[in-house]
C-alpha positions in Angstrom: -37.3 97.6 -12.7 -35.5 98.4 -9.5 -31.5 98.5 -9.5 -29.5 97.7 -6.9 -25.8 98.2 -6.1 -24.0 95.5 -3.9 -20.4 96.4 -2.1 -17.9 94.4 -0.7 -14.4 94.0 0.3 -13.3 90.7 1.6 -10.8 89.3 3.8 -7.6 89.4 0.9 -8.3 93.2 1.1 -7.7 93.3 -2.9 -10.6 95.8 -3.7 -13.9 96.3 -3.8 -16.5 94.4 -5.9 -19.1 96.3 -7.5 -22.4 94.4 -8.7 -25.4 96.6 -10.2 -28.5 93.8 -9.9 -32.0 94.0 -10.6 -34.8 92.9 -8.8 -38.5 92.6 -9.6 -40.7 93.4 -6.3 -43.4 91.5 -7.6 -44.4 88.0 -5.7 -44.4 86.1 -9.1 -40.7 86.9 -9.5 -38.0 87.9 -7.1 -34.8 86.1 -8.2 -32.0 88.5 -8.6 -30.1 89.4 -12.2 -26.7 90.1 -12.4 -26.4 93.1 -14.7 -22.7 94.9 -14.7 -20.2 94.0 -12.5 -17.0 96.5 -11.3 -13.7 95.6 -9.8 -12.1 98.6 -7.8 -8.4 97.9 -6.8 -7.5 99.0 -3.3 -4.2 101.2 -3.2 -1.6 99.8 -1.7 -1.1 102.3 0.8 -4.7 101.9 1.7 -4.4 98.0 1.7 -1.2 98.2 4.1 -3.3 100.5 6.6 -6.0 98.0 6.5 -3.7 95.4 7.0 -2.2 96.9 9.8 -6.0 97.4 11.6 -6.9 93.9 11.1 -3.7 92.3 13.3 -3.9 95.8 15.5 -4.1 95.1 19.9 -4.4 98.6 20.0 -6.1 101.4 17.2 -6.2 105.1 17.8 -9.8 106.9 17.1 -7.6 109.0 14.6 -6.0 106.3 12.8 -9.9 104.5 12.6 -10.8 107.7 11.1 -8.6 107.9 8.3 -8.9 104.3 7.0 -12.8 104.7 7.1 -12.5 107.9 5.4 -10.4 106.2 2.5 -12.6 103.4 2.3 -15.4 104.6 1.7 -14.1 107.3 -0.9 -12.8 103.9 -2.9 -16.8 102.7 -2.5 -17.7 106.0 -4.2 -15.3 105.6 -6.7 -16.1 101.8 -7.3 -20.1 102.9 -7.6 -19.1 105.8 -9.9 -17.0 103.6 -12.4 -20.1 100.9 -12.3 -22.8 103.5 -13.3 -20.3 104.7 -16.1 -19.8 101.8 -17.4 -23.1 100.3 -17.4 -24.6 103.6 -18.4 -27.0 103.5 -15.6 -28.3 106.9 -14.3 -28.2 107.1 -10.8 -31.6 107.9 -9.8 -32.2 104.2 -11.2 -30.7 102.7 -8.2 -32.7 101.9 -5.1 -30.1 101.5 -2.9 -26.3 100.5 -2.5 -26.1 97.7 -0.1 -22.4 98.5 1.8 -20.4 95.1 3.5 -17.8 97.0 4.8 -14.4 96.2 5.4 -14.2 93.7 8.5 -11.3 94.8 10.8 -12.6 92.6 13.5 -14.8 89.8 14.0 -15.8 87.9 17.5 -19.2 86.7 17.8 -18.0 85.0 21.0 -16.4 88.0 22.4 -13.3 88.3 23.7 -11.5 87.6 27.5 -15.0 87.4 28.7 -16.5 90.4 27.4 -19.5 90.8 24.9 -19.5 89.9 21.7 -18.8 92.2 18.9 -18.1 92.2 14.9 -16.6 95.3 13.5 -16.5 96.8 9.8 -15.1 100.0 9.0 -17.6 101.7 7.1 -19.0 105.4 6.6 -22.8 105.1 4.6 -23.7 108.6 5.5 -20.8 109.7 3.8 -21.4 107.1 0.9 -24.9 108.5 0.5 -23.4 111.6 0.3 -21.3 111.0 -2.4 -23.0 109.4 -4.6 -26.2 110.8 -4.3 -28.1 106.9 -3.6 -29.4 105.5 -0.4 -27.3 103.6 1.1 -28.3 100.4 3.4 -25.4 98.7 6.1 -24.2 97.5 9.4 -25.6 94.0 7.9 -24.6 92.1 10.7 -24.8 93.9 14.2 -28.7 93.0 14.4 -28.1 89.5 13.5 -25.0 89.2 16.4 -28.1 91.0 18.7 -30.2 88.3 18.2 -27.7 85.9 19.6 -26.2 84.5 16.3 -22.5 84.8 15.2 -23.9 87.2 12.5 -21.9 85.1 9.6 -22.1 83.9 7.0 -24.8 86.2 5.9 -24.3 84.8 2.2 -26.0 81.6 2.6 -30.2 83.5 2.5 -28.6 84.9 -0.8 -27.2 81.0 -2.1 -30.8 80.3 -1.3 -32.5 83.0 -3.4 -30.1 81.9 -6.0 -29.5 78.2 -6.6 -32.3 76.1 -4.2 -33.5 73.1 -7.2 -36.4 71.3 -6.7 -35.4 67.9 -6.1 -31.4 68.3 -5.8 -29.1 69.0 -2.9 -26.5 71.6 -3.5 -23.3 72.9 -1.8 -22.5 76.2 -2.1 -18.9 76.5 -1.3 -17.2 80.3 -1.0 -13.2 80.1 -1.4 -12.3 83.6 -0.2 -10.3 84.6 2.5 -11.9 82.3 4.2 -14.3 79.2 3.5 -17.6 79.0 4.2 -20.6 76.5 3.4 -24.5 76.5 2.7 -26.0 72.9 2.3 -29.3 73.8 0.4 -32.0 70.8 0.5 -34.4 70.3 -2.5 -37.0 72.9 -2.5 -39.7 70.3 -1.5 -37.9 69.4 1.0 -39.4 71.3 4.2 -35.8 71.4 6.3 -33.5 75.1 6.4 -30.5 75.6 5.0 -27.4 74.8 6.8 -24.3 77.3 6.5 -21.5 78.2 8.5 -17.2 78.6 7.9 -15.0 75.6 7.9 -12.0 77.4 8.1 -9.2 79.4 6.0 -9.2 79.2 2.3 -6.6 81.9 0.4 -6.1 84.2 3.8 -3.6 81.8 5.1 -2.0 80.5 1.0 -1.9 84.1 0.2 0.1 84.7 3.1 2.4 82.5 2.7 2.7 82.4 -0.7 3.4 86.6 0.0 6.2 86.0 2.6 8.2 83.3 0.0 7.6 84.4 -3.4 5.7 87.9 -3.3 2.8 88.8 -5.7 -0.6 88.8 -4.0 -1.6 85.4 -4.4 -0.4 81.9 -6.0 -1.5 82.0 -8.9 -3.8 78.9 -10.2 -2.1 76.8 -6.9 1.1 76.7 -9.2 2.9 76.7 -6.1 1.1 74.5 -3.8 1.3 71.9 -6.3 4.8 71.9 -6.8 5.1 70.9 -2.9 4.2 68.1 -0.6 1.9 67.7 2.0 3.5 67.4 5.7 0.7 65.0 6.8 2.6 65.5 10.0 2.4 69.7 9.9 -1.7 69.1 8.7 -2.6 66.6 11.5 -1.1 69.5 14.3 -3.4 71.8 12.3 -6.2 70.2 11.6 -6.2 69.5 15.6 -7.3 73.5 16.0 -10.7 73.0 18.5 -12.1 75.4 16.0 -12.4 73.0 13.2 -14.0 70.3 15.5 -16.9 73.1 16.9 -20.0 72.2 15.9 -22.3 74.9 14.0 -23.3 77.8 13.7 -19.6 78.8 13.4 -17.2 82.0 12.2 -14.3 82.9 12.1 -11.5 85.3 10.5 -7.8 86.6 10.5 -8.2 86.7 14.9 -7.6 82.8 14.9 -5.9 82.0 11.4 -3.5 84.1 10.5 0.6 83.7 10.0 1.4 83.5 14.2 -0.9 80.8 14.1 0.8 78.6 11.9 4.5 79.4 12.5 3.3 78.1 15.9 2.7 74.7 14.5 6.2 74.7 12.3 9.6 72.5 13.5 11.6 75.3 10.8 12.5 72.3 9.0 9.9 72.3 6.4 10.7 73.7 2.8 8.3 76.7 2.1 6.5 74.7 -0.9 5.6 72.2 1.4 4.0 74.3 3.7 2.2 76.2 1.0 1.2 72.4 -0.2 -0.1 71.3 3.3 -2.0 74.9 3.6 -3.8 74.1 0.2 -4.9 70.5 1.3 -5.9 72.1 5.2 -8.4 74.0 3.1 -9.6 71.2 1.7 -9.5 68.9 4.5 -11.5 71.1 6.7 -13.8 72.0 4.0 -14.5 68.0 3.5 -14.9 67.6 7.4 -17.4 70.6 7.6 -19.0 68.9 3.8 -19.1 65.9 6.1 -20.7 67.6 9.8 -23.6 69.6 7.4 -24.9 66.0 5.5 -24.6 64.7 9.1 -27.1 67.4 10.7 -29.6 67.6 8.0 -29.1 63.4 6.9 -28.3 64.6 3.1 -26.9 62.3 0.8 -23.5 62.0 -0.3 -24.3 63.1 -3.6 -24.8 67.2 -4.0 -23.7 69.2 -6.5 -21.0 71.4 -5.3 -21.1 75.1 -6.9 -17.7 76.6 -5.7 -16.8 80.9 -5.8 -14.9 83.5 -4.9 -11.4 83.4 -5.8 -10.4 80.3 -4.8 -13.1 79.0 -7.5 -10.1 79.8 -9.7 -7.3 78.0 -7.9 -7.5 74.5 -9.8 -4.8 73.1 -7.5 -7.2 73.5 -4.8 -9.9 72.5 -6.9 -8.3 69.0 -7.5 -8.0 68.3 -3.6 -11.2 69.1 -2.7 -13.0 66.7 -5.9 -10.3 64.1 -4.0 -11.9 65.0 -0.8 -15.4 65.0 -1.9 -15.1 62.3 -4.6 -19.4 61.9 -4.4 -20.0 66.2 -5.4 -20.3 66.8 -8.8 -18.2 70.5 -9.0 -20.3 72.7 -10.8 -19.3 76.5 -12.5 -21.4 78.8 -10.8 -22.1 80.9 -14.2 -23.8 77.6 -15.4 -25.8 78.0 -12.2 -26.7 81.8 -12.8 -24.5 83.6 -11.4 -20.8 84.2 -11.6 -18.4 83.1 -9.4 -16.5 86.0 -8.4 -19.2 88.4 -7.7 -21.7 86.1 -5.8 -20.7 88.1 -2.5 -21.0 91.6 -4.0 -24.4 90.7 -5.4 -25.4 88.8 -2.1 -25.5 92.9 -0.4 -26.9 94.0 -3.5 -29.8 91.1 -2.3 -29.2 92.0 1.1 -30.3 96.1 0.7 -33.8 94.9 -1.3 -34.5 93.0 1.5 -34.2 96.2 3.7 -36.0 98.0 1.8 -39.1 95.3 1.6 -38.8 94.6 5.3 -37.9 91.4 4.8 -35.5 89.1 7.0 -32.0 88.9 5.7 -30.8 86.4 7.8 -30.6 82.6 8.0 -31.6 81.5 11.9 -30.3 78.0 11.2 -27.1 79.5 9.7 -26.2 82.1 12.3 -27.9 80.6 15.6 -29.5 84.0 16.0 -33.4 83.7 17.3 -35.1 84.1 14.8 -35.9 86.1 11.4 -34.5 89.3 11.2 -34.5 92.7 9.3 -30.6 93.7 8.6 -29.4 96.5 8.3 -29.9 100.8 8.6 -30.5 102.7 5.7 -28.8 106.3 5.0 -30.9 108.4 2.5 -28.7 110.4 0.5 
């Protein structure tokens, strides 16, 4: 049965998820299975370099270079521990589908010039090193097509949880948030999918700058505070969350700047932390609200949230306030954990490749049409 390794780093810049998956390449039956699953931590000294890249005006060739370089020698080590502790040999693996790390991402382009989306990323030498074809740059041929070449996750959601006769949200709580309204199998219409806005890029910020520690742990913090309806109206008033889809966006519009901009210095940190929590879930609602509105879906959906912010039962709590008519489902109960639907969604993404099959959603990213995504580096 073919094996498939999906890699990917997201916006928090944590580590690198790791999902070995197998898919059958017959017709009857091509729905992914989640079979071992490995969490690589990224070095501090790595994660500050990164860091640094992603809020850079300016990046030497050199300094490009040497983040790449340790990057991908963490996806090597990631794919390495995965193998060893599945106990899978590695000429059992078709191909490693490789994300990237995003440094930069501006499907409209920026000051007038062409738009672009950037992820450091070395498959050559990933093939190299472990030995395993390796399939990436995901996103470029989607962004040439005209489409803002994210979310890519959302053909993936599809694969994964379409039902028959029931709507679904798929909601993604990582750095950022982003959306896929599914319809009911039967029901002819595409999927819907696009960002709504910052989920833990701008808590975990925060939370960083006040209390240290990588994140807030459970929303512990944000529920301690109170929201500053005044502070969340000035945000929620950002044009970005009032752009109708396809939509993305990433640390170039939200990030720290961006908020301190909107602050009178008054405000106690918790409450700010509080007010960031329910602007996740506010703009999450709003977006909820804009995809029913497109595709004239029903208030009731089941809601199937992931990533980390699945986690974060503070924010968990605002958004069933906020969407008092979904029904928030665990992903696991749905098939598939929730922390690794994003590793296993490249995983997906490289069989696709490999079949020459379109990877990405034209009612999602505004691209076209259909596309193939992706090169592929033999080892």
């Amino acid at each position: 049965m073919p094996l498939y390794i999906g890699l990917m780093s997201g916006t928090s810049l944590d580590g690198i998820d790791a999902a070995l998956v197998e898919i059958d390449n017959t017709p009857s039956d091509t729905r992914p299975r989640l079979l071992a699953t490995h969490a690589e931590p990224m070095p501090a000294a790595l994660r500050a370099r990164l860091w640094g890249l992603c809020h850079a005006e300016r990046a030497s060739f050199a300094e490009l270079a040497e983040a790449e370089d340790a990057f991908c020698r963490l996806q090597a080590q990631a794919v390495t521990a995965l193998l060893a502790a599945s106990d899978t040999p590695r000429d059992t693996v078709a191909a490693i589908g490789s994300h990237g790390q995003t440094v930069e991402h501006a499907p409209q382009g920026h000051a007038g010039g062409p738009a672009y989306t950037l992820q450091l990323d070395n498959p050559s030498l990933l093939a190299e090193l472990t030995g395993i074809s390796v399939v990436a740059d995901f996103r470029r041929r989607d962004l040439a097509a005209g489409g803002q070449a994210a979310p890519l996750a959302p053909a993936f959601h599809e694969a994964l949880f379409r039902a028959p006769k029931e709507w679904r949200l798929v909601l993604n709580l990582g750095g950022f948030a982003n959306l896929t309204l599914l319809p009911p199998a039967e029901d002819p219409r595409a999927p819907l999918g696009f960002d709504s806005g910052p989920a833990n890029a701008l808590l975990d910020a925060w939370h960083a700058r006040h209390r240290g520690g990588a994140f807030d742990l459970d929303g512990a913090w944000a529920a301690s505070g109170r929201v500053d309806e005044a502070l969340l109206a000035r945000l929620l008033a950002e044009p970005f969350f009032h752009l109708p889809p396809p939509r993305s966006t990433g640390r170039e519009l939200f990030h720290l700047h961006w908020l301190e901009a909107q602050l009178t210095g008054e405000e106690r940190p918790e409450d700010v932390q509080a007010t960031l929590a329910e602007l996740t879930a506010a703009s999450v609602a709003q977006a909820v609200s804009m995809a029913r509105e497109r595709l004239d879906a029903p208030a009731e959906a089941r809601l199937i949230p992931c990533g980390g912010g699945a986690h974060n039962h503070d924010l968990l709590s605002r958004l069933a306030r906020r969407l008092p008519d979904s029904a928030l489902t665990d992903g696991a109960t749905s098939g598939w954990p929730a922390d690794w639907l994003e590793a296993g969604a490249f995983a997906w993404l490289a069989w696709r490749r490999l079949q020459g099959l379109p990877g990405n959603l034209p009612s999602v990213t505004g691209a076209a049409g259909p596309r193939v995504l992706g090169g592929v580096y033999a080892p």
